[in-house]
C-alpha positions as CSV (number, residue, x, y, z in Angstrom):
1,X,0.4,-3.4,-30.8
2,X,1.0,-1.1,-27.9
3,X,0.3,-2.6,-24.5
4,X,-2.2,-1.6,-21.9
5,X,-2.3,-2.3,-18.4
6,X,-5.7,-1.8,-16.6
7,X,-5.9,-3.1,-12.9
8,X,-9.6,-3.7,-10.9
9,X,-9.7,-3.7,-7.5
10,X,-11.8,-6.0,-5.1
11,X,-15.0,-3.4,-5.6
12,X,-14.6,-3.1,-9.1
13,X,-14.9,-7.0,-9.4
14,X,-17.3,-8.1,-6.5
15,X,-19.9,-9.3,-8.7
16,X,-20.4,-10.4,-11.9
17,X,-22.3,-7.3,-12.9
18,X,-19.4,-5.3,-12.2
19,X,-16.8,-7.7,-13.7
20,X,-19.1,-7.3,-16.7
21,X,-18.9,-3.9,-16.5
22,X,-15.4,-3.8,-16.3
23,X,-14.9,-6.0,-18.9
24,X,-17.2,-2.9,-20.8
25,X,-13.9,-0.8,-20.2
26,X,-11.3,-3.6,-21.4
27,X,-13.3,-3.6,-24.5
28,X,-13.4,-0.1,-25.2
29,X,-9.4,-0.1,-25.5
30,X,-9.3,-3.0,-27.2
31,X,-11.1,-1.2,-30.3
32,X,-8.4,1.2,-29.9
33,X,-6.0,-1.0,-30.8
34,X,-4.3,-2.1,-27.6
35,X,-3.3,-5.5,-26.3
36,X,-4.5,-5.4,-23.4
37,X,-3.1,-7.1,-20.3
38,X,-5.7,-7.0,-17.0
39,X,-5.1,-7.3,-13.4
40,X,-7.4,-8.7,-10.8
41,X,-8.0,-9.0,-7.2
42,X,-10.2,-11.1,-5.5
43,X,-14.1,-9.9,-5.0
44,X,-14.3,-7.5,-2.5
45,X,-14.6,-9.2,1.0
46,X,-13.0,-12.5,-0.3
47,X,-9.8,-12.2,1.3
48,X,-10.8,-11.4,4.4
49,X,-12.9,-14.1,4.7
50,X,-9.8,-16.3,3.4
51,X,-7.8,-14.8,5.7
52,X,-10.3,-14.9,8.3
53,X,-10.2,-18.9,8.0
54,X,-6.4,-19.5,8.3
55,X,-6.2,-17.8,11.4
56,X,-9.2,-19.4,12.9
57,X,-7.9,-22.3,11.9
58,X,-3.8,-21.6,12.9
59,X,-3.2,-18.6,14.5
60,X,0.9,-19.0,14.0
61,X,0.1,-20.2,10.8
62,X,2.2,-21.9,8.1
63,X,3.0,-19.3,5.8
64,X,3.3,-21.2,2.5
65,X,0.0,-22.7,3.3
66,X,-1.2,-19.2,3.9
67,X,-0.1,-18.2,0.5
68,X,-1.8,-20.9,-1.3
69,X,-4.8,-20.5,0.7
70,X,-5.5,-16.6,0.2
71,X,-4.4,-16.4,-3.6
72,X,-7.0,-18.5,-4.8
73,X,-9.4,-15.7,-4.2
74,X,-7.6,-14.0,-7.5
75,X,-7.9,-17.2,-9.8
76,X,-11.5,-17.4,-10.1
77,X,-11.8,-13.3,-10.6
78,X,-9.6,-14.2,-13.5
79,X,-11.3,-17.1,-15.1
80,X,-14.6,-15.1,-14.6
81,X,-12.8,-12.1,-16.2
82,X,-12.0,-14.4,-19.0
83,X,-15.0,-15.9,-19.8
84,X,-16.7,-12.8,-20.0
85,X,-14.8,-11.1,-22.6
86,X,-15.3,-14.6,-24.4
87,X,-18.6,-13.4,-24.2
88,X,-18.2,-10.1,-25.9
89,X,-16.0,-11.9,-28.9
90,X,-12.7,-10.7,-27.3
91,X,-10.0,-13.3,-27.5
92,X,-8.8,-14.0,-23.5
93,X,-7.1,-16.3,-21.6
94,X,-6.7,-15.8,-17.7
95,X,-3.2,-16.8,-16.5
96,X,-2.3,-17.7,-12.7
97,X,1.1,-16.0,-11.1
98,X,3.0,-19.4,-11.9
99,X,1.9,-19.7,-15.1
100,X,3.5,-16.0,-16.3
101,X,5.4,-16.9,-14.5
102,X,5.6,-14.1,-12.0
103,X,8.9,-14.8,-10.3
104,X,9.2,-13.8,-6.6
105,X,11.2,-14.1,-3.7
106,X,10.8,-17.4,-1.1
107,X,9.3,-14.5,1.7
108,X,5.6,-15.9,2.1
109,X,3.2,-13.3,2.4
110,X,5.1,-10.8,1.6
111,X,7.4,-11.6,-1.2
112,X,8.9,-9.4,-4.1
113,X,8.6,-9.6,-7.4
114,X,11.8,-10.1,-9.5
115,X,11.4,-11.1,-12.8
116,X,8.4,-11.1,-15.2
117,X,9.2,-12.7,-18.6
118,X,7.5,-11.5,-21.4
119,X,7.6,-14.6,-23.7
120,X,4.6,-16.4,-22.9
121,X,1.6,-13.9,-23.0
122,X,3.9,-12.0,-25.7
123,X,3.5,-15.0,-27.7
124,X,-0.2,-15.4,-27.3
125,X,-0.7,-12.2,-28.0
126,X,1.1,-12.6,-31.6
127,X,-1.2,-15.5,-31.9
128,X,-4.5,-12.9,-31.7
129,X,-5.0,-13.0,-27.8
130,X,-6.2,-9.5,-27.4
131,X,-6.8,-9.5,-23.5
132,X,-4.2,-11.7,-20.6
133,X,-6.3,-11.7,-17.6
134,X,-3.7,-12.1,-15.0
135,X,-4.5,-13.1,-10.9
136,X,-2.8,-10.4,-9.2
137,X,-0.8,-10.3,-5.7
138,X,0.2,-13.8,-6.5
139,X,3.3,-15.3,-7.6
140,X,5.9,-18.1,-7.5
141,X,8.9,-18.7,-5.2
142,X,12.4,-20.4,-6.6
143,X,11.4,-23.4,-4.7
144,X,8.0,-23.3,-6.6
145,X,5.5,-22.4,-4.1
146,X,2.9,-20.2,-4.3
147,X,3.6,-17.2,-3.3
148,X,1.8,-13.5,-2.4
149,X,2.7,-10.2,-1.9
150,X,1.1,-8.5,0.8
151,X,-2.1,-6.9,1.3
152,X,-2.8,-4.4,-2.0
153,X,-0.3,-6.7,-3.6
154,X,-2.4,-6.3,-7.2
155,X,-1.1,-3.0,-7.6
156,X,2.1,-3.7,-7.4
157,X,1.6,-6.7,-9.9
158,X,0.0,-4.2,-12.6
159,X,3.1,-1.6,-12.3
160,X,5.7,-4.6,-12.5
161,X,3.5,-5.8,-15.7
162,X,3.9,-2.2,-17.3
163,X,7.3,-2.2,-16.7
164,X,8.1,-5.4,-18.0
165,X,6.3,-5.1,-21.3
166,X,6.9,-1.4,-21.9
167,X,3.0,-0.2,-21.6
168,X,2.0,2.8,-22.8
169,X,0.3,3.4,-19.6
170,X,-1.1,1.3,-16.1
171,X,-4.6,2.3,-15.3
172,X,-5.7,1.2,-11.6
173,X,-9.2,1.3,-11.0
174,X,-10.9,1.4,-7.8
175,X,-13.9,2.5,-6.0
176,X,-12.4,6.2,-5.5
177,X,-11.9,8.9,-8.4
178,X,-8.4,9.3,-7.8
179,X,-6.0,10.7,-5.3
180,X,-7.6,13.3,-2.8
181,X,-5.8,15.5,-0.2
182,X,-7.2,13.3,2.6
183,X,-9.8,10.9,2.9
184,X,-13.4,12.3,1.6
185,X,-15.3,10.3,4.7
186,X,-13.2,12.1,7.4
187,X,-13.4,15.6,5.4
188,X,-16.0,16.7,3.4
189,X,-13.4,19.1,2.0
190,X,-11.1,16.8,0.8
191,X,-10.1,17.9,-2.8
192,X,-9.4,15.5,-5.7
193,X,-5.6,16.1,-7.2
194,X,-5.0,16.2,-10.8
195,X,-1.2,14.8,-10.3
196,X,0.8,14.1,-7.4
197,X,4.7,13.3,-7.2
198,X,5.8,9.9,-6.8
199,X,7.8,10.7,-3.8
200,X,4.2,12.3,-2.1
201,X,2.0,9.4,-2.9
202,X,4.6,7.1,-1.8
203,X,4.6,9.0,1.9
204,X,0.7,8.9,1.9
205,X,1.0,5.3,0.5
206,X,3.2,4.2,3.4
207,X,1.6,6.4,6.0
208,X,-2.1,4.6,5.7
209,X,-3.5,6.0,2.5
210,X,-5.3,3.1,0.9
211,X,-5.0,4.6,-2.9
212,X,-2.2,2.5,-3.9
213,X,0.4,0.0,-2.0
214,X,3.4,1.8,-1.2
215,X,5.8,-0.6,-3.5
216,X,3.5,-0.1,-6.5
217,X,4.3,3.5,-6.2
218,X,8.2,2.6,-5.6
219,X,8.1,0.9,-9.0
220,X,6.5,3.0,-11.0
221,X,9.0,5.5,-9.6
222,X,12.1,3.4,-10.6
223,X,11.1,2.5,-13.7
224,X,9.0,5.9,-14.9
225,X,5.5,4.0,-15.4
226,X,2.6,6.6,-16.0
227,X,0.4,5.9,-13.6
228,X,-3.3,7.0,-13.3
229,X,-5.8,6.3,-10.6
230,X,-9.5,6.3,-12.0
231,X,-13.1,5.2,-10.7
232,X,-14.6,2.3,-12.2
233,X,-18.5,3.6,-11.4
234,X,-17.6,6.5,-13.4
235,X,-17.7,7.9,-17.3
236,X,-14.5,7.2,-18.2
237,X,-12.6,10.2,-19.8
238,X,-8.9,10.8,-20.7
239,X,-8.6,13.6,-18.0
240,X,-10.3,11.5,-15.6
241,X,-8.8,10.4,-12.2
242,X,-5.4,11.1,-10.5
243,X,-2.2,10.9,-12.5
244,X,0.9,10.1,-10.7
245,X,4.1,11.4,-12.1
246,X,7.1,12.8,-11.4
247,X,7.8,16.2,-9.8
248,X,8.7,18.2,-12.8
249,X,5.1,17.8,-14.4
250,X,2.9,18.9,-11.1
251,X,1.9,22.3,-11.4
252,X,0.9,23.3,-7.8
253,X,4.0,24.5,-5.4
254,X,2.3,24.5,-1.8
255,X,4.2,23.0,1.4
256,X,1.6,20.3,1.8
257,X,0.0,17.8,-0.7
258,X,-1.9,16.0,1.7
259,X,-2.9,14.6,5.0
260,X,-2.9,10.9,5.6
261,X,-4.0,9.0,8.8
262,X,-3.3,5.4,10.1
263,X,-5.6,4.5,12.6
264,X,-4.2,0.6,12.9
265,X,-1.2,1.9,14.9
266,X,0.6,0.5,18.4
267,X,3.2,2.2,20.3
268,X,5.1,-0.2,22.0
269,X,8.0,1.0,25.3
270,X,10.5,-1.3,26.5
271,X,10.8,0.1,30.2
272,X,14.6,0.1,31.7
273,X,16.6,-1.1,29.1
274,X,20.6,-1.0,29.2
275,X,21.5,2.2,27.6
276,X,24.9,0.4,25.9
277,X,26.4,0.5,22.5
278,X,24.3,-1.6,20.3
279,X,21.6,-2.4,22.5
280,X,19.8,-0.6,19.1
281,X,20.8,-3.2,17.0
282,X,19.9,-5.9,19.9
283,X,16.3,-4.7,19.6
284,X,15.4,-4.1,16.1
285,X,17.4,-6.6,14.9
286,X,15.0,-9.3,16.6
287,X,12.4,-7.4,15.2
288,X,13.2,-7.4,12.0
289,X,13.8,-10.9,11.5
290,X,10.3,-11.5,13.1
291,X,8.9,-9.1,10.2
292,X,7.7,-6.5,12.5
293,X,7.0,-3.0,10.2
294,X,8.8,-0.8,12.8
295,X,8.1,2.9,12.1
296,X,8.9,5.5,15.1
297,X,11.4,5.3,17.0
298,X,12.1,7.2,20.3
299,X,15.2,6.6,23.0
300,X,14.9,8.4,26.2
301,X,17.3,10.6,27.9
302,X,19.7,8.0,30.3
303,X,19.1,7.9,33.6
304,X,21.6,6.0,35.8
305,X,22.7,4.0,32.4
306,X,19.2,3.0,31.8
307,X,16.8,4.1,29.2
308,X,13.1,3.5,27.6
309,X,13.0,2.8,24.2
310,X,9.9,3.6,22.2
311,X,8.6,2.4,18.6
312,X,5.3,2.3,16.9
313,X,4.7,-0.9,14.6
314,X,1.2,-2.0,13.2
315,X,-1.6,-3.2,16.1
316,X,-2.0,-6.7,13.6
317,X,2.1,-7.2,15.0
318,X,2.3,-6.8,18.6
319,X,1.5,-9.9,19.4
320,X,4.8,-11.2,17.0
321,X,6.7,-8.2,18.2
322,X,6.3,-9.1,22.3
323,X,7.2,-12.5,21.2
324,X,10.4,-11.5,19.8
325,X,11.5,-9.2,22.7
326,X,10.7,-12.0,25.3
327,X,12.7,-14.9,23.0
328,X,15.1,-11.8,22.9
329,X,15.1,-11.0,27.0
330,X,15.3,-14.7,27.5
331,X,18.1,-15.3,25.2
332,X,20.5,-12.5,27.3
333,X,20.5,-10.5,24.3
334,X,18.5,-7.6,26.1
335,X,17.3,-6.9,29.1
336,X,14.0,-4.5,30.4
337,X,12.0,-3.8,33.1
338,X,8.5,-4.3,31.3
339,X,7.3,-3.9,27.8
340,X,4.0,-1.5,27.3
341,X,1.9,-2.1,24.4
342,X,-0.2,0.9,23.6
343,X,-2.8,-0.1,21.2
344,X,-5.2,3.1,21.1
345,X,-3.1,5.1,19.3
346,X,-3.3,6.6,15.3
347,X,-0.6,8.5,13.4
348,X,-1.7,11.0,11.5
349,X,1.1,12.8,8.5
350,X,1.3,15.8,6.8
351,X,2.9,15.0,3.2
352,X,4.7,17.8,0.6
353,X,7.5,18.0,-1.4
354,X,7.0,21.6,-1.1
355,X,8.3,21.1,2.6
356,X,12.0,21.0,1.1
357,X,12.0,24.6,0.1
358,X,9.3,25.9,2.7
359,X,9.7,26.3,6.3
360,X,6.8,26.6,8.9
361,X,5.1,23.7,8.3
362,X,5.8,22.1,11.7
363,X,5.0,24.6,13.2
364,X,1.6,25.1,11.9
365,X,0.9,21.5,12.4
366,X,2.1,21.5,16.4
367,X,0.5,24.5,16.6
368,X,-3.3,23.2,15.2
369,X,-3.0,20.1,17.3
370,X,-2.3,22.2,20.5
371,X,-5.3,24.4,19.7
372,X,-7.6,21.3,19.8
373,X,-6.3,20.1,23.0
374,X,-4.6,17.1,21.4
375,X,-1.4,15.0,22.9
376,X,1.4,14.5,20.6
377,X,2.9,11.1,21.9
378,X,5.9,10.7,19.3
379,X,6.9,12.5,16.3
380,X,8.5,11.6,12.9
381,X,10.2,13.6,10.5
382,X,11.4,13.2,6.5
383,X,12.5,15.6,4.0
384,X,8.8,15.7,2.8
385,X,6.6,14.8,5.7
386,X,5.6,14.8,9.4
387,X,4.4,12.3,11.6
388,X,3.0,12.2,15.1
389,X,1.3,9.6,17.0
390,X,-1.7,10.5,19.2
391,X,-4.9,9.6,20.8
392,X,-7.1,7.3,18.7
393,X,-10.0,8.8,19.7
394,X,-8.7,12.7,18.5
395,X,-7.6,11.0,14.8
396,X,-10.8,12.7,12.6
397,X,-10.3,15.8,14.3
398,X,-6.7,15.9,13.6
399,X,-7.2,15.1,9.9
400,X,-10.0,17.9,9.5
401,X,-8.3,20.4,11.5
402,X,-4.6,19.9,9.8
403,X,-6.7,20.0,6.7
404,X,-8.0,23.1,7.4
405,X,-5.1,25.0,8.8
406,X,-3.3,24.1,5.2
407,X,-6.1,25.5,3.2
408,X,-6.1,21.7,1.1
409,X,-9.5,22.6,0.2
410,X,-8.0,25.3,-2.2
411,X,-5.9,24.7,-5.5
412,X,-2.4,25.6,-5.3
């Protein structure tokens, strides 16, 4: 039988009515002849409040015991999953990430998948299982701990299970319709895309779009999985939702795809700092074991053989990020003046591969800021987007502005 991967988010599963629901829409490709393999997160709220307890209970927390703590919110999705197609007469059997087994690396919290076998639920299935209800973001380390894959981690989980048992297609349902040019709450203009590269929604993915986790999109890339974004509180159709896809099949040729914003942003300066061969790699090497998500980064221009360096990093990491340059200062590795921690900040990115081919596009976007008085702090550039950093308090009007002064409102 062909394989199908459908994958619920937290709203799609945050009560039984709409797990039955869901369930509805495992059923109805069931009787089209699919084996069916489903994804789950937790309820929606449920990690959080998981989350919510480790820390109030350790904030440096153990991060095995963290693992084991916040995956458990997935299991019982699952086993309700399960029992429910029972319910409807469809064979199921929910399946934790050690019991696949989803193999991972040992990097608590946020560990890789790297190896799914097929054997197990391959075998059930020959034996008349119809549906493998499988806990995503979980998995299990080589020293056989539980382990989890960062926040969003069930996407990821459904694109690795469509690569490792060839499915025809990996359906991710959430509480949005599919992939829009920016966030519908910020602009009412926003306009829902048909398909989008994988290289775009992997830039809006990375740059605070909350559609998909950036390495879902990565492996669906590497390994050509057809991807679709859909809405579970919606008819389904087969033209419904977002299809992500490579860049031969998308029609429209514009310069911009999209806007994305990230409004959970810090810009961090260390003040002074010995402007030296290396000093680089004595900074961000510190920071990199301490698993700090650098992004920006500026140097300054040297002044009597001293510079500021400038980065921007998540506001949940400052805290681990000062801890490391102090541990760093105090070790001789380094040495500054002060370190700033600017926590008011958002970064807001316009996305396209259309920017390879098309100039103007900075331009325009420097431009529109200026025109609505708003401070660009630090800019980023790629082949196929632009970042800046600014005032928190300017991020909506950014987003609706940029939106505007790249017509995304319009088809290409």
């Amino acid at each position: 039988m062909p394989v199908l991967v459908m994958k619920f988010g937290g709203t799609s599963v945050a009560n039984l009515d709409r797990i039955r629901r869901a369930a509805k829409r495992v059923g109805v490709e069931v009787a089209k002849g699919y084996d069916v393999i489903v994804i789950v997160s937790a309820m929606s709220g449920k990690t959080n409040e998981l989350v919510g307890w480790v820390n109030e209970t350790s904030p440096l927390y153990d991060a095995r015991e963290y693992d084991a703590i916040v995956s458990s919110g997935e299991n019982v999705t699952a086993g309700l999953m399960a029992l429910t197609l029972q319910e409807m007469d469809i064979p199921a059997r929910s399946w934790q990430g050690w019991q696949v087994p989803v193999k991972t690396t040992s990097a608590h919290a946020s560990a890789r998948i790297e190896e799914i076998p097929a054997e197990n639920i391959a075998g059930k299935f020959a034996q008349g299982m119809k549906v493998a209800v499988v806990a995503g973001f979980q998995g299990i380390s080589p020293e056989g701990r539980i382990t989890t894959l960062g926040r969003g981690g069930s996407d990821t989980t459904a694109v690795a299970f469509a690569a490792a048992f060839g499915a025809e297609r990996c359906d991710i349902y959430t509480d949005v319709d599919g992939v829009y040019t920016t966030d519908p709450r910020i602009s009412s203009k926003a306009r829902k895309l048909d398909k989008i590269a994988f290289e775009e929604m992997l830039e809006l993915a990375s740059l605070g779009a909350k559609v998909l986790q950036t390495r879902s999109v990565e492996l669906a890339m590497r390994y050509k999985v057809k991807l679709r974004v859909l809405s579970s509180f919606e008819e389904q159709s087969d033209a419904a939702g977002t299809l992500v896809c490579d860049e031969e099949e998308v029609m429209e040729n514009r310069p911009v795809s999209g806007i994305a914003y990230s409004r959970d942003e810090a810009k961090m300066t260390l003040v002074s700092v010995a402007d030296r061969p290396g000093i680089a790699a004595a900074i961000f090497g510190p920071l990199s074991e301490a698993g700090i998500n650098v992004d920006m980064i500026i140097q300054n221009i040297a002044e009597d053989g001293r510079t500021d360096m400038t980065f921007s990093c998540p506001t949940d990491q400052v805290a681990r990020a000062k801890k490391a340059m102090e541990e760093a200062k105090s070790s001789g590795d380094i040495n500054y003046h002060d370190l700033i921690a600017d926590t008011d900040v958002a970064k807001i990115s316009a996305v396209g591969i259309g920017m390879r081919s098309q100039s103007g596009v900075a331009a325009t976007m420097f431009k529109t800021l200026s025109d609505e008085g708003i401070n660009i702090k630090v800019i980023a550039t790629s082949e196929i987007k632009i970042s800046v950093l600014i005032d928190r308090k300017y991020m909506e009007l950014a987003v609706q502005a940029l939106h505007d002064a790249f017509e995304l409102e319009k088809a290409g």
